[in-house]
N, CA, C and O atoms as a Tinker XYZ file with bonds, in Angstrom:
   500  protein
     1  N     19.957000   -7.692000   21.365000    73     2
     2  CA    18.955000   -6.771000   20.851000    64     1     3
     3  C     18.858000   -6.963000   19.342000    63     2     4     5
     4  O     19.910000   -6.774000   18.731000    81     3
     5  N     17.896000   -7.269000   18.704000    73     3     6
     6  CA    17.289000   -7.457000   17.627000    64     5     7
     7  C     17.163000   -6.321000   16.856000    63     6     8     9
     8  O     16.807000   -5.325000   17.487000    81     7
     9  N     17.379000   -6.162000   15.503000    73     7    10
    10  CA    17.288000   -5.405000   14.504000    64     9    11
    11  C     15.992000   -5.125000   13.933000    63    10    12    13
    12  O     15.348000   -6.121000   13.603000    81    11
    13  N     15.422000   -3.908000   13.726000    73    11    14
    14  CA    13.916000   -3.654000   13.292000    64    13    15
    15  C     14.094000   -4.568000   11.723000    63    14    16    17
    16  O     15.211000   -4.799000   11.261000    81    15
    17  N     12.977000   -4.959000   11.124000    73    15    18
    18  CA    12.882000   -5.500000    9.635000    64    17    19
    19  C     13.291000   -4.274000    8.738000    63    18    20    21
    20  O     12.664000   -3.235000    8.942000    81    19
    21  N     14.312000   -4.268000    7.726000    73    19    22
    22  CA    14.380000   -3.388000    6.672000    64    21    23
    23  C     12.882000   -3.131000    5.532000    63    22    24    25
    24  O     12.424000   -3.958000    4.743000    81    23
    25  N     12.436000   -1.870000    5.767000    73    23    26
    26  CA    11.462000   -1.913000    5.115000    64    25    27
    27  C     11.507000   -2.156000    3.588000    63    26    28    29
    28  O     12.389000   -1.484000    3.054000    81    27
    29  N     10.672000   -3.070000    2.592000    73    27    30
    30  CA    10.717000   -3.383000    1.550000    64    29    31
    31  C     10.328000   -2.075000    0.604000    63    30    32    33
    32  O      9.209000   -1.644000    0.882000    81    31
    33  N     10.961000   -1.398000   -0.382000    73    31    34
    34  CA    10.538000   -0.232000   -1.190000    64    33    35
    35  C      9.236000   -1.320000   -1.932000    63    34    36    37
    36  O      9.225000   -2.551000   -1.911000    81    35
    37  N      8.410000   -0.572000   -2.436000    73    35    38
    38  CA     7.210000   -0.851000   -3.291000    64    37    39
    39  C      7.107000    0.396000   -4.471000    63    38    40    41
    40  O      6.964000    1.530000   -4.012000    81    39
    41  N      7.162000    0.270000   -5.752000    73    39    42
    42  CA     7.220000    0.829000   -6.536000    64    41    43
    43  C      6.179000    1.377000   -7.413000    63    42    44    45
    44  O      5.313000    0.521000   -7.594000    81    43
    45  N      5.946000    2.405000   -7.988000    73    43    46
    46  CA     4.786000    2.612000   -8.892000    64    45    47
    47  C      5.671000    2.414000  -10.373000    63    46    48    49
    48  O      6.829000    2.694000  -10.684000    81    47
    49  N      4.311000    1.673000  -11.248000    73    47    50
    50  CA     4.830000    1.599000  -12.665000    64    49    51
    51  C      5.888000    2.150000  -13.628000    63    50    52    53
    52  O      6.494000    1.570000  -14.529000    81    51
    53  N      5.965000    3.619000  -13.138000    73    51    54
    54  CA     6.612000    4.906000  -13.346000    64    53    55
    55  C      8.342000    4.094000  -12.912000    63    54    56    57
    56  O      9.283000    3.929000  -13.688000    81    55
    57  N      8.292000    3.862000  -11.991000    73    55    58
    58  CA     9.420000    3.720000  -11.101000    64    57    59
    59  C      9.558000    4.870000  -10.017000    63    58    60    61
    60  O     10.549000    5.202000   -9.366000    81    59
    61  N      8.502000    5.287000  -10.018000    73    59    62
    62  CA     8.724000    6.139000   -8.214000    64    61    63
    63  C      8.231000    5.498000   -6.813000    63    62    64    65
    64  O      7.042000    5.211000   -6.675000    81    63
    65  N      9.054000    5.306000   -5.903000    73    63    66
    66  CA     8.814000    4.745000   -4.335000    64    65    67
    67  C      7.463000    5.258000   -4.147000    63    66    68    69
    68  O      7.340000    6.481000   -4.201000    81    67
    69  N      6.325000    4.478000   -3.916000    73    67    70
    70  CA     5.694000    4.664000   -3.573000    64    69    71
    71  C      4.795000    4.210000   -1.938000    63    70    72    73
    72  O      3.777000    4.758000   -1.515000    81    71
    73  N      5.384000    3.337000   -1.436000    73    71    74
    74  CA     4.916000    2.486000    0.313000    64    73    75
    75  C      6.350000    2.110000    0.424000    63    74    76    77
    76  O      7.319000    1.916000   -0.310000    81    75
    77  N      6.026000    2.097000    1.706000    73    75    78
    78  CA     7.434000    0.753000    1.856000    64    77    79
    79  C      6.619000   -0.318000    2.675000    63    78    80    81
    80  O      5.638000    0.064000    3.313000    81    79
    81  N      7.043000   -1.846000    2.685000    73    79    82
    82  CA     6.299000   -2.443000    3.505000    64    81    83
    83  C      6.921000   -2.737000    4.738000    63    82    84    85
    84  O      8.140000   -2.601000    4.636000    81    83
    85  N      6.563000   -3.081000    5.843000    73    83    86
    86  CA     6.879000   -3.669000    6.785000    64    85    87
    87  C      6.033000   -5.124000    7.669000    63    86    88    89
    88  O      5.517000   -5.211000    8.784000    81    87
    89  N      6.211000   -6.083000    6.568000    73    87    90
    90  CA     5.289000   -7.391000    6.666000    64    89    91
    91  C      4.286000   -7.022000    8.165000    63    90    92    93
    92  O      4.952000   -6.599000    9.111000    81    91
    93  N      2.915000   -7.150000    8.376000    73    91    94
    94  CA     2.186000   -6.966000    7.408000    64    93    95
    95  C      1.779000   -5.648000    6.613000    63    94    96    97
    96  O      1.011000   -5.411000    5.681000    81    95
    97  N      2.804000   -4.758000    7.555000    73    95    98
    98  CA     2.022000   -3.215000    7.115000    64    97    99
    99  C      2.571000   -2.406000    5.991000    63    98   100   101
   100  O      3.579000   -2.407000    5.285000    81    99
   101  N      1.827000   -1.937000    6.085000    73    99   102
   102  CA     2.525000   -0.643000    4.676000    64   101   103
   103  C      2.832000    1.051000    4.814000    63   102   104   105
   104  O      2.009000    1.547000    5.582000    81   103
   105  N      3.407000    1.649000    4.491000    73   103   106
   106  CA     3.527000    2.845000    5.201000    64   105   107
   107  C      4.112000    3.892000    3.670000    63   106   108   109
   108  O      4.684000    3.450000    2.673000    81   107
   109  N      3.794000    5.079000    3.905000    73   107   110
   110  CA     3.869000    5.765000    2.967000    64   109   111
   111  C      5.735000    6.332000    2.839000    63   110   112   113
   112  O      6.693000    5.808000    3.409000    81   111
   113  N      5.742000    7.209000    2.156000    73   111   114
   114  CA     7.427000    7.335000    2.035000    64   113   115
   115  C      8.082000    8.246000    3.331000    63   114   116   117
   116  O      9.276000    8.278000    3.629000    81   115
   117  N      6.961000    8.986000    4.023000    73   115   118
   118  CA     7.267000    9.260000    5.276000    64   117   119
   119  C      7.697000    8.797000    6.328000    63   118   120   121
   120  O      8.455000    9.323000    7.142000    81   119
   121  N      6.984000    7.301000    6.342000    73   119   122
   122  CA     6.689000    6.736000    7.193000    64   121   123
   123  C      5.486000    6.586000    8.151000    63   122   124   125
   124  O      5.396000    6.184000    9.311000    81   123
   125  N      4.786000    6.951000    7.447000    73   123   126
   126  CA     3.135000    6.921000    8.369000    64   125   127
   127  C      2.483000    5.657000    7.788000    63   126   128   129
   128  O      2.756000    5.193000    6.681000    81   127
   129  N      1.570000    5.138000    8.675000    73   127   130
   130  CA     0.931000    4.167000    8.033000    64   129   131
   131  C     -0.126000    4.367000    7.195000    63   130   132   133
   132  O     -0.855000    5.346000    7.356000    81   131
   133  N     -0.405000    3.170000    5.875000    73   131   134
   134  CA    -1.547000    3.544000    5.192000    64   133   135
   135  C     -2.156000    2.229000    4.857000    63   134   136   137
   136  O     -3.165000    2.207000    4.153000    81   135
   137  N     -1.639000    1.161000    5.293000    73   135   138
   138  CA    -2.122000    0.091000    5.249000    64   137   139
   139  C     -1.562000   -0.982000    5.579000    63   138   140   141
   140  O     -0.539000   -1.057000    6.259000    81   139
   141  N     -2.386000   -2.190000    4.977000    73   139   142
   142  CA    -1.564000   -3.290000    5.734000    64   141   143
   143  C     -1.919000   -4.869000    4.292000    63   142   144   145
   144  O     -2.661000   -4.655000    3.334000    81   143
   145  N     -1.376000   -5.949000    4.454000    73   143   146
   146  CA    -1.007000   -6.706000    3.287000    64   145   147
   147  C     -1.763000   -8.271000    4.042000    63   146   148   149
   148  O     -1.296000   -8.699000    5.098000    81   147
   149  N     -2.456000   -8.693000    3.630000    73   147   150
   150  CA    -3.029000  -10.359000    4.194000    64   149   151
   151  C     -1.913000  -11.303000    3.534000    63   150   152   153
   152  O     -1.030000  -10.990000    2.735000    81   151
   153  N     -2.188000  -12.452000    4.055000    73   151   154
   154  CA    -1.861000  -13.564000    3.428000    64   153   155
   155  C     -1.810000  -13.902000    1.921000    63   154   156   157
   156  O     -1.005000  -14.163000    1.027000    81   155
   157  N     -2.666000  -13.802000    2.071000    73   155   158
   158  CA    -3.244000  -14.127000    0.546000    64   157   159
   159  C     -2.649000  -12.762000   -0.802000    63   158   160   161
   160  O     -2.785000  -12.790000   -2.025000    81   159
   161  N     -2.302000  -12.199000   -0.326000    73   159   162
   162  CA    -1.586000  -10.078000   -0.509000    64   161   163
   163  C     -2.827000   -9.612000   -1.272000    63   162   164   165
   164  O     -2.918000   -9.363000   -2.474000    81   163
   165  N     -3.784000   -9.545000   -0.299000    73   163   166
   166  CA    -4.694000   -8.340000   -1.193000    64   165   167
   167  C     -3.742000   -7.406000    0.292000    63   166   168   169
   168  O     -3.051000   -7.703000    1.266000    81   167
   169  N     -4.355000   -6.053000   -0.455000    73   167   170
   170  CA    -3.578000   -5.223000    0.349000    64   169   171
   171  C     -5.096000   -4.170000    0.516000    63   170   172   173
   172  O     -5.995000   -4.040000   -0.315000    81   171
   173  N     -4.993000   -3.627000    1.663000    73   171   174
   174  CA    -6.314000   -3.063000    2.140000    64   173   175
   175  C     -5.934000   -1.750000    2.952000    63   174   176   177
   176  O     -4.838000   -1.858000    3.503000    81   175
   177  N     -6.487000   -0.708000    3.128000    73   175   178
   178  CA    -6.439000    0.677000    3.530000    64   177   179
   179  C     -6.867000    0.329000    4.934000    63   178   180   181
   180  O     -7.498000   -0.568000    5.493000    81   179
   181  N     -6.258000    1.412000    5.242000    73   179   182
   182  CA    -5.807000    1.867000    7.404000    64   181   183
   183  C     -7.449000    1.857000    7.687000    63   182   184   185
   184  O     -7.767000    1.711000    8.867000    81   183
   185  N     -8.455000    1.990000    6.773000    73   183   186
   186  CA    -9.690000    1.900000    7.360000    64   185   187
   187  C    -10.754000    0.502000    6.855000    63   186   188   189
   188  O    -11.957000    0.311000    7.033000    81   187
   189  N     -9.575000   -0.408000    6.086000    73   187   190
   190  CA   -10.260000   -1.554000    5.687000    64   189   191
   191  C    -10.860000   -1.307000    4.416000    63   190   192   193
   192  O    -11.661000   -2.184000    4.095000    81   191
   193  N    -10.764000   -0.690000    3.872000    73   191   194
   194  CA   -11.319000   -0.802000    2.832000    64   193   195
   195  C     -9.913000   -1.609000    1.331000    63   194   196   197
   196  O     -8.800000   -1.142000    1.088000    81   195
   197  N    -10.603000   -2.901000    0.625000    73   195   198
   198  CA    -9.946000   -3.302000   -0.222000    64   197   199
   199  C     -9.100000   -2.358000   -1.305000    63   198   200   201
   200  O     -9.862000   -1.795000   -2.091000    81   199
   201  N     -8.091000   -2.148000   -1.456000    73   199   202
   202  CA    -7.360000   -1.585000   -2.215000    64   201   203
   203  C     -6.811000   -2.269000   -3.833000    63   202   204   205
   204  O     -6.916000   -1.868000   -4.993000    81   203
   205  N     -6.245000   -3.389000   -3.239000    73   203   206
   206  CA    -5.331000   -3.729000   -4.697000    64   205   207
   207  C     -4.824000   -5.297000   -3.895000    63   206   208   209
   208  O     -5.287000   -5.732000   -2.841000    81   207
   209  N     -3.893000   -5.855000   -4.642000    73   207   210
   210  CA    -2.963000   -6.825000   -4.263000    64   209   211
   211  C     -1.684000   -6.546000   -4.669000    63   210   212   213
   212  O     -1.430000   -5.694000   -5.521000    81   211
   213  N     -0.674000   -7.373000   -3.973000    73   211   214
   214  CA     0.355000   -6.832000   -3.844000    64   213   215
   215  C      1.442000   -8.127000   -4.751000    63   214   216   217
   216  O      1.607000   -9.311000   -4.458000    81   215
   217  N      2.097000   -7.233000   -6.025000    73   215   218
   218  CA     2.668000   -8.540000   -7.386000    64   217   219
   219  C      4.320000   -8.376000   -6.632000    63   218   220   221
   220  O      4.833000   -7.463000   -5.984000    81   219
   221  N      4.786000   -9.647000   -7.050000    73   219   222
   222  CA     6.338000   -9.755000   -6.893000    64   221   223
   223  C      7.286000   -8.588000   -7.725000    63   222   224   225
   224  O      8.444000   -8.848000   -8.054000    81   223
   225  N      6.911000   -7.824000   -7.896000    73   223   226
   226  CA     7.337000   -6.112000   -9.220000    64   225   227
   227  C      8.268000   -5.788000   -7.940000    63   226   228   229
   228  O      9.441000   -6.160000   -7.976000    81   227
   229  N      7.688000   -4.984000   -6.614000    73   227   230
   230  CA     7.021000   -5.444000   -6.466000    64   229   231
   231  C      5.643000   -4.275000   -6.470000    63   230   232   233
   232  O      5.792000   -3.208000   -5.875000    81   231
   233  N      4.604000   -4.521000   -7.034000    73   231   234
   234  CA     3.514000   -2.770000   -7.446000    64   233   235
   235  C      2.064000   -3.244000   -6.382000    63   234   236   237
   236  O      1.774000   -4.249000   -5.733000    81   235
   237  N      1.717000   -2.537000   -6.520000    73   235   238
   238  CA    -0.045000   -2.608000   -5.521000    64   237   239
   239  C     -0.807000   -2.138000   -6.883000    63   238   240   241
   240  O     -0.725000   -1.031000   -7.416000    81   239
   241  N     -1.557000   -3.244000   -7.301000    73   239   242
   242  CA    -2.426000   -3.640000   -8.792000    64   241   243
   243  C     -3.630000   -3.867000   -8.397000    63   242   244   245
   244  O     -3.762000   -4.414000   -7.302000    81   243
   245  N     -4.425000   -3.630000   -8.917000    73   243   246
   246  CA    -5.853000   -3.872000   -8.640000    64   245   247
   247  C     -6.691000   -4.401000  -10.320000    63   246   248   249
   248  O     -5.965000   -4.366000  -11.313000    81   247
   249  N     -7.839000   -4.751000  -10.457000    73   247   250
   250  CA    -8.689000   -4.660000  -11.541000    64   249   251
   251  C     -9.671000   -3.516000  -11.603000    63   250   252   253
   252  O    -10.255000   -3.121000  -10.594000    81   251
   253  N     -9.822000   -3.062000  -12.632000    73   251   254
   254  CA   -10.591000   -1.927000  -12.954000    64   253   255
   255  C    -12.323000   -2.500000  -12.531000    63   254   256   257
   256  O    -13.134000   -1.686000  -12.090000    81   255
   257  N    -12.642000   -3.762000  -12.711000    73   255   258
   258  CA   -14.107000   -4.069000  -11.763000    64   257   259
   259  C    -13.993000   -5.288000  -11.153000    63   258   260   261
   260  O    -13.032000   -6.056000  -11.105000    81   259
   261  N    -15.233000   -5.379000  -10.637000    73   259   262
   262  CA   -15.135000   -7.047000   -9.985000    64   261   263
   263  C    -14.730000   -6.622000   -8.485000    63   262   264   265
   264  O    -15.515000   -7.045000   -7.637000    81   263
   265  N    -13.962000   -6.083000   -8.145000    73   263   266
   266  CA   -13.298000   -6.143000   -6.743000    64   265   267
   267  C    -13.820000   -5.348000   -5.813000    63   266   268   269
   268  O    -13.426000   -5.295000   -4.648000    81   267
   269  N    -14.934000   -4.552000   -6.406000    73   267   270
   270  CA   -15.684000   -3.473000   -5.382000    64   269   271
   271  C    -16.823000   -4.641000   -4.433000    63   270   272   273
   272  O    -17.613000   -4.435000   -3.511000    81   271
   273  N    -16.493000   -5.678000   -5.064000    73   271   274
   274  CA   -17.240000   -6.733000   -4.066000    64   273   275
   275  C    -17.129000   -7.214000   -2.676000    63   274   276   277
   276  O    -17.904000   -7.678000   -1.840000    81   275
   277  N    -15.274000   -6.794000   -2.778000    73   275   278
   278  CA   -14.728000   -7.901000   -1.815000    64   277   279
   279  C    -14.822000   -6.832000   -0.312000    63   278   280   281
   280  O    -14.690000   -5.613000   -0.420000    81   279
   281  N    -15.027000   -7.408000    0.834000    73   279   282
   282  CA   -15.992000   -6.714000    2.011000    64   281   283
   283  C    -14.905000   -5.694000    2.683000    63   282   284   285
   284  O    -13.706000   -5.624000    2.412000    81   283
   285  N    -15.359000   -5.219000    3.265000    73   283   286
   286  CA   -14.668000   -3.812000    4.251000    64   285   287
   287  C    -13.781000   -5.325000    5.289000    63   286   288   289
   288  O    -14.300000   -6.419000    5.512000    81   287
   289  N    -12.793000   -5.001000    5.602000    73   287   290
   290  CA   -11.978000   -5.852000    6.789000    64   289   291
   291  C    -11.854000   -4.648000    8.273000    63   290   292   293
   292  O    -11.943000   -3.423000    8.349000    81   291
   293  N    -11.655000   -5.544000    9.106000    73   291   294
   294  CA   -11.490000   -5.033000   10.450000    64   293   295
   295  C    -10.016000   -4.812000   10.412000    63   294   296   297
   296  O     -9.360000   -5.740000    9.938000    81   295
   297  N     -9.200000   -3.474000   10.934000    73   295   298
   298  CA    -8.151000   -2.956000   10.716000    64   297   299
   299  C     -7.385000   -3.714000   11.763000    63   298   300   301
   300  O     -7.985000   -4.003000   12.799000    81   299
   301  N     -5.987000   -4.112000   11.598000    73   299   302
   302  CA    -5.272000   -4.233000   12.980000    64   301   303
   303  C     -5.136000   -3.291000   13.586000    63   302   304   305
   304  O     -5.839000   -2.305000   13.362000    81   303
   305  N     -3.900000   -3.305000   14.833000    73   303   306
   306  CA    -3.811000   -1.823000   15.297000    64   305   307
   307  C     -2.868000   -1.458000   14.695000    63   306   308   309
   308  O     -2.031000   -1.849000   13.881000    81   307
   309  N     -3.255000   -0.350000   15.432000    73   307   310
   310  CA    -2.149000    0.996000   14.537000    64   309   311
   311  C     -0.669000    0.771000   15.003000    63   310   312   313
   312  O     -0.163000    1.188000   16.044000    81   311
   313  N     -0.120000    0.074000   14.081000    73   311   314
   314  CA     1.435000   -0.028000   14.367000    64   313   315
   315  C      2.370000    0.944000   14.925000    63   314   316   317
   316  O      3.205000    0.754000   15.810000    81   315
   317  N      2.075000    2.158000   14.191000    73   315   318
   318  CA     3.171000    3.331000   15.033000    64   317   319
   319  C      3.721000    3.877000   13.408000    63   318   320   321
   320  O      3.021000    3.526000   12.459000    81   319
   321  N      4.613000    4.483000   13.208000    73   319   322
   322  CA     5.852000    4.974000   12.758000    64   321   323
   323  C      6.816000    4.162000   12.098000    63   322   324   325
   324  O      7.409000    3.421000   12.883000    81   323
   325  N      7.106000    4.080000   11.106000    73   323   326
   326  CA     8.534000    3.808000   11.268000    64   325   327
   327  C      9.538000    4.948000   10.537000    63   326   328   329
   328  O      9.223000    5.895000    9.816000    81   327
   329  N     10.889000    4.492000   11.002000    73   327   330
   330  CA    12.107000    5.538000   10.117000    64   329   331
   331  C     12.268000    5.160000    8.532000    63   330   332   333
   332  O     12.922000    4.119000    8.472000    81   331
   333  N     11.991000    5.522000    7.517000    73   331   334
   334  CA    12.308000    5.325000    6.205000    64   333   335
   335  C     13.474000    5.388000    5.998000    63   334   336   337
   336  O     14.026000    6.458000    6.253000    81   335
   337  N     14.235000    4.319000    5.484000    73   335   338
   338  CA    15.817000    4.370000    5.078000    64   337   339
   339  C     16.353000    5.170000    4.267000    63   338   340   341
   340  O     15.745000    5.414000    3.224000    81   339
   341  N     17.682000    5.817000    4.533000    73   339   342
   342  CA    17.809000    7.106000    3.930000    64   341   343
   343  C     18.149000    6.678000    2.099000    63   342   344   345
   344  O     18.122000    7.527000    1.208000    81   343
   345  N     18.428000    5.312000    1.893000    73   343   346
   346  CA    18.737000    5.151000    0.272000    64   345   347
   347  C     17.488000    4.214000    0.353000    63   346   348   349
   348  O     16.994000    3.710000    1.361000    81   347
   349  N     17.008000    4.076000   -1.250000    73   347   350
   350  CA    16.308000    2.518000   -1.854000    64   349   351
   351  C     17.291000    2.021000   -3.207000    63   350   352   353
   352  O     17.973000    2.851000   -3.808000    81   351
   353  N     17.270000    0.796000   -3.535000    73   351   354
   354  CA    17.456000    0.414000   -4.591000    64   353   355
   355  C     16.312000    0.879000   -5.652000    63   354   356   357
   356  O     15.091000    1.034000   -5.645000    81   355
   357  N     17.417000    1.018000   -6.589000    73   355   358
   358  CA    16.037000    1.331000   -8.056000    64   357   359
   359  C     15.300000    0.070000   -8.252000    63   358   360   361
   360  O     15.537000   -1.115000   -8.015000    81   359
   361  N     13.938000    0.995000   -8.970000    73   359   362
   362  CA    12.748000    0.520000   -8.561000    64   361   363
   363  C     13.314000   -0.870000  -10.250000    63   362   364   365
   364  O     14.005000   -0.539000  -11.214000    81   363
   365  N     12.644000   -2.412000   -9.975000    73   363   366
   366  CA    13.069000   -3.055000  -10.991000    64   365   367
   367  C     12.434000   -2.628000  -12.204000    63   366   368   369
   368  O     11.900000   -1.535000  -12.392000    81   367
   369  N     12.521000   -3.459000  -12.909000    73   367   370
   370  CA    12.180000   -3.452000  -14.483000    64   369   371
   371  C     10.879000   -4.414000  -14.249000    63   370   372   373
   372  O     10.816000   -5.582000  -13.866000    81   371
   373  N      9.556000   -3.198000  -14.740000    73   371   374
   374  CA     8.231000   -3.573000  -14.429000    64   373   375
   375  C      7.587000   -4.047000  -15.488000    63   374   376   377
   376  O      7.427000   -3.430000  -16.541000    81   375
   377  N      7.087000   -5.470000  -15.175000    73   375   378
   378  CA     6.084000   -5.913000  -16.204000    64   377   379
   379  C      5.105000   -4.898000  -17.256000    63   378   380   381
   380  O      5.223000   -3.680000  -17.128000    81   379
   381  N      4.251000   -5.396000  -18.174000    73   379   382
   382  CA     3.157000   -4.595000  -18.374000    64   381   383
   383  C      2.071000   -4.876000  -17.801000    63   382   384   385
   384  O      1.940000   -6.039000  -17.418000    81   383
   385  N      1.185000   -4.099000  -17.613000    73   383   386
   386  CA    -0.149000   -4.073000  -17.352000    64   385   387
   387  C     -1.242000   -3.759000  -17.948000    63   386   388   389
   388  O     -1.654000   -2.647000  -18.278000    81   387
   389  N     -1.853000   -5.125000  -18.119000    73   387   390
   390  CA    -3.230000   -5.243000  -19.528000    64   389   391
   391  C     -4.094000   -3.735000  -18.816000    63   390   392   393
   392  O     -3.655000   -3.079000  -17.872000    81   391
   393  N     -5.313000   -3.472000  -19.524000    73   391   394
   394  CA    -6.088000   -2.237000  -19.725000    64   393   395
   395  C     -6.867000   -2.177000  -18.389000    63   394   396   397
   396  O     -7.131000   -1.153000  -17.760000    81   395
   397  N     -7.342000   -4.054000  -17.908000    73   395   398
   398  CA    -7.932000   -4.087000  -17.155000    64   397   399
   399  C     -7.849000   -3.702000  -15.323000    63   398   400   401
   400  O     -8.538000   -3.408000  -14.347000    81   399
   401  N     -6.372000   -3.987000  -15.811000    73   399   402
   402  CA    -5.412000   -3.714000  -14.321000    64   401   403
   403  C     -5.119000   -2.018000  -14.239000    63   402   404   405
   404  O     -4.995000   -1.319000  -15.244000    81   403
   405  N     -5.041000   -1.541000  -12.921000    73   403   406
   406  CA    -5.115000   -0.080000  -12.544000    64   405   407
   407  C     -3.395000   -0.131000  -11.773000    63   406   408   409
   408  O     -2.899000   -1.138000  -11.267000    81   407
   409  N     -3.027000    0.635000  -11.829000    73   407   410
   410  CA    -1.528000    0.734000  -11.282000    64   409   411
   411  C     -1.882000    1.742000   -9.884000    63   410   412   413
   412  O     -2.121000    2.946000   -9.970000    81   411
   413  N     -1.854000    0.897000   -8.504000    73   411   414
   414  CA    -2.595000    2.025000   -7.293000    64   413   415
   415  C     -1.830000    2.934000   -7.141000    63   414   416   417
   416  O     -2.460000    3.944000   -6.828000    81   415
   417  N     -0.786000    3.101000   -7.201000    73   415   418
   418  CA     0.131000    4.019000   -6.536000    64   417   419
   419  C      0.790000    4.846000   -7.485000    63   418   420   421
   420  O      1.627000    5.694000   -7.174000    81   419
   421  N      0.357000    4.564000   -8.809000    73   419   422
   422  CA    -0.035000    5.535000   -9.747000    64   421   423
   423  C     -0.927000    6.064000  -10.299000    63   422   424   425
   424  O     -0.827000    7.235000  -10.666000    81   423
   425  N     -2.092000    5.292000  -10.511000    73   423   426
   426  CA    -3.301000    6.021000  -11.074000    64   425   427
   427  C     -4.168000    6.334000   -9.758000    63   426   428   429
   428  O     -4.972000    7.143000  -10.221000    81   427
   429  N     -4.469000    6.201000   -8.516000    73   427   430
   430  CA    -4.917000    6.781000   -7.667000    64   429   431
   431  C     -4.233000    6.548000   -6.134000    63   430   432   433
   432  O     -4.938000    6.588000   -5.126000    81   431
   433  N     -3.231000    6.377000   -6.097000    73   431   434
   434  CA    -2.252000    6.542000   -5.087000    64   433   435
   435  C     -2.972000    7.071000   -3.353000    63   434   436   437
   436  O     -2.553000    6.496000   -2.349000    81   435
   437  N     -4.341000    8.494000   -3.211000    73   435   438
   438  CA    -5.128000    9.091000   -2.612000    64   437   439
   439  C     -6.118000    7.513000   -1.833000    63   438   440   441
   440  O     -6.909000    7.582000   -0.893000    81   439
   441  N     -5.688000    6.135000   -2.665000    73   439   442
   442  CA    -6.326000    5.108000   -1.969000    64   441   443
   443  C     -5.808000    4.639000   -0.566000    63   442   444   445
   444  O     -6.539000    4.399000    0.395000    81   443
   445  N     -4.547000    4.552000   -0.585000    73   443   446
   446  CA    -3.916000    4.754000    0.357000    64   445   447
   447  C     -3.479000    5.862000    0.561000    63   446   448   449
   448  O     -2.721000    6.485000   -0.183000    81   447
   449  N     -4.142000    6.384000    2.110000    73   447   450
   450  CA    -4.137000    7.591000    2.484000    64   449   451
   451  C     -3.509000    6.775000    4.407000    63   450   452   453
   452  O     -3.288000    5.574000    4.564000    81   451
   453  N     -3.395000    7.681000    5.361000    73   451   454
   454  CA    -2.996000    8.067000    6.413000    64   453   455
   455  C     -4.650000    8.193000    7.024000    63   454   456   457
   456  O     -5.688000    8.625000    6.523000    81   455
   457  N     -4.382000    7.712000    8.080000    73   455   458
   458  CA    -5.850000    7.761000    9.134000    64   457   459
   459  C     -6.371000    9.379000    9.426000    63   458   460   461
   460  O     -7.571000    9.597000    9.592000    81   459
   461  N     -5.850000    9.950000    9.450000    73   459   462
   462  CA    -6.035000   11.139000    9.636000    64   461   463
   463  C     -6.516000   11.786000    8.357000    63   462   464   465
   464  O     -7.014000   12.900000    8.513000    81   463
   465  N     -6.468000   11.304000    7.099000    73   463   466
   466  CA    -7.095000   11.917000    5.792000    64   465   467
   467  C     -7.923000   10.686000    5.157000    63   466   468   469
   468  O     -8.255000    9.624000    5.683000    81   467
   469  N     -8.179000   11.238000    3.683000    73   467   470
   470  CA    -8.772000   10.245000    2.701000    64   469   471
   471  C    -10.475000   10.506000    2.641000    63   470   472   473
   472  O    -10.990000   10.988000    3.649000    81   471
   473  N    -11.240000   10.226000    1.599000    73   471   474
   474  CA   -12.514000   10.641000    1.615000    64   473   475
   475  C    -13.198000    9.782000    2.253000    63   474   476   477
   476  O    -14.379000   10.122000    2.331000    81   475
   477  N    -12.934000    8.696000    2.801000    73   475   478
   478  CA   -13.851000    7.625000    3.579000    64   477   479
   479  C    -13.402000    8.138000    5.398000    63   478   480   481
   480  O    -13.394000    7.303000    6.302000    81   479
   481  N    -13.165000    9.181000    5.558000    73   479   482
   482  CA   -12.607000    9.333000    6.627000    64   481   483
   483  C    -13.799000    9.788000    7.275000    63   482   484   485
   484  O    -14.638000   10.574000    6.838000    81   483
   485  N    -13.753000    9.001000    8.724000    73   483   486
   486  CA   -15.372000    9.486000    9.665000    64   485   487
   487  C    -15.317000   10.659000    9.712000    63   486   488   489
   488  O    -14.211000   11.132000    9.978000    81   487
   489  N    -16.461000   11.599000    9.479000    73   487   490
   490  CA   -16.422000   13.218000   10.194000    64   489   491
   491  C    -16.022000   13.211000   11.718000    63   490   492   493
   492  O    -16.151000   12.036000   12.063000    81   491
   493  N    -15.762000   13.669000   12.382000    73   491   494
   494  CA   -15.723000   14.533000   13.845000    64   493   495
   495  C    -16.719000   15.405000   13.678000    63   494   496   497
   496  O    -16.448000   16.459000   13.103000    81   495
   497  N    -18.319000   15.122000   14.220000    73   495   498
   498  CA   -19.266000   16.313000   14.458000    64   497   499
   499  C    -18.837000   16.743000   16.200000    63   498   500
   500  O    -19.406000   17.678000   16.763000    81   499
């Protein structure tokens, strides 16, 4: 019997836990999902919508323009849950970030949201 993957902490600029990953997905400090990470690490919201990319820090960074271009993606499925580990290592010693770059999981963190919230969320009429 095989061992689940240790989820990777992901940090905000600050140094507070902000996702943890679980290649490809991402999940909040609960453990709910809020997204998921490509190849290439742009990193994109539970409803496809482009978020940020994901730096070796390791932080979820985006540019302040330019990127509202890049298209809505088709979501995988919904992974499930996972258990968040009861310790993390401290968060490393974080680069800077020029004016142009946005820190996601600090300056609007509400991007990654949980399927069940967020302002792009379908109504239920």
């Amino acid at each position: 019997m095989g061992n689940a993957p240790r989820p990777i902490a992901i940090y905000s600029s600050r140094g507070d836990l902000g996702a943890y990953m679980v290649y490809p997905n991402l999940f909040n400090p609960s453990g709910e999902w809020i997204g998921w990470v490509e190849p290439d690490r742009r990193v994109y919201s539970v409803l496809g919508y482009y978020v940020g990319y994901l730096t070796n820090d390791p932080r979820i960074l985006r540019k302040r323009s330019a990127d509202a271009m890049i298209p809505k993606r088709t979501p995988p499925p919904y992974p499930g849950r996972i258990s968040p580990p009861a310790s993390n290592p401290l968060a490393p010693l974080m680069s800077e970030i020029s004016y142009d770059t946005i820190d996601v999981l600090f300056e609007c963190p509400d991007q990654l949201h949980t399927l069940d919230t967020g302002e792009f969320k379908e109504d239920l009429d």
